[in-house]
C-alpha positions as CSV (number, residue, x, y, z in Angstrom):
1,X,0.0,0.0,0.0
2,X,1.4,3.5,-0.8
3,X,-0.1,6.5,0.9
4,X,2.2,9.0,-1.0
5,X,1.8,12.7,0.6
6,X,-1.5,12.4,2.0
7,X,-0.1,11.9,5.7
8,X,3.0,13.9,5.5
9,X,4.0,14.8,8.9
10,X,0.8,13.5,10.6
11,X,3.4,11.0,12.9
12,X,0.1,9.4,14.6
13,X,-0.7,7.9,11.2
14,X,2.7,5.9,11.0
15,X,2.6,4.9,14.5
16,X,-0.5,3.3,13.9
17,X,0.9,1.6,11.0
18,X,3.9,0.5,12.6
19,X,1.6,-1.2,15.5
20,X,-0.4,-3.0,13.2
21,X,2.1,-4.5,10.1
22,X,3.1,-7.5,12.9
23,X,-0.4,-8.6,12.5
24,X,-0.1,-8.9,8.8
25,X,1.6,-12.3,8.1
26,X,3.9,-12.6,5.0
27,X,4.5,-8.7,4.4
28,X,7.3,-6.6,5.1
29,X,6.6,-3.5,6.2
30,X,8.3,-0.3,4.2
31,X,7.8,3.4,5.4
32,X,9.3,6.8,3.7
33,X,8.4,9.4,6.5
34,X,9.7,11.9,5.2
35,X,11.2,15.1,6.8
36,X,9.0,16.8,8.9
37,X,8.9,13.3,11.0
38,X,12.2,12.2,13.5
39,X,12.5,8.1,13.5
40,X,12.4,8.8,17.7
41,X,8.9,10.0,17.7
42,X,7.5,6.8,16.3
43,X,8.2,4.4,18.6
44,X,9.5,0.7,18.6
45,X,9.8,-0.4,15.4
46,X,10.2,-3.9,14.3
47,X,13.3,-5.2,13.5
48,X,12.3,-6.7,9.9
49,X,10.9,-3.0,9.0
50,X,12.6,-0.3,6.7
51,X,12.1,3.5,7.8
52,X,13.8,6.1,6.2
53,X,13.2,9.3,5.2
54,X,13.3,9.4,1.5
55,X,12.8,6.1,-0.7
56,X,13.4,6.4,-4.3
57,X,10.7,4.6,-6.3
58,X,11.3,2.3,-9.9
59,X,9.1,3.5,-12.4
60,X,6.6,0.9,-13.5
């Protein structure tokens, strides 16, 4: 799932998300916060997850 710029910044969003990708069996979970978020003020995040702040996409 991409939510491209719709939740820039809104940190509550990708905590939520963070919480909830365990649940999801047989996904790995991939999250470009951008810059107006700080990895600290997410939380724990799971050790199998990518977080960065920028994430260069292939064009399809």
């Amino acid at each position: 799932m991409s939510i491209g710029t719709l939740v820039n910044g809104l940190t509550e969003i990708f905590r939520v998300t963070i919480e909830v990708a365990p649940a999801r069996s047989g996904l790995q979970l991939v999250l470009s916060i951008g810059n107006n978020i700080r990895l600290d003020e997410l939380g724990l995040i799971p050790a199998d997850a990518i977080v960065v702040q920028e994430l260069l996409k292939l064009s399809c």
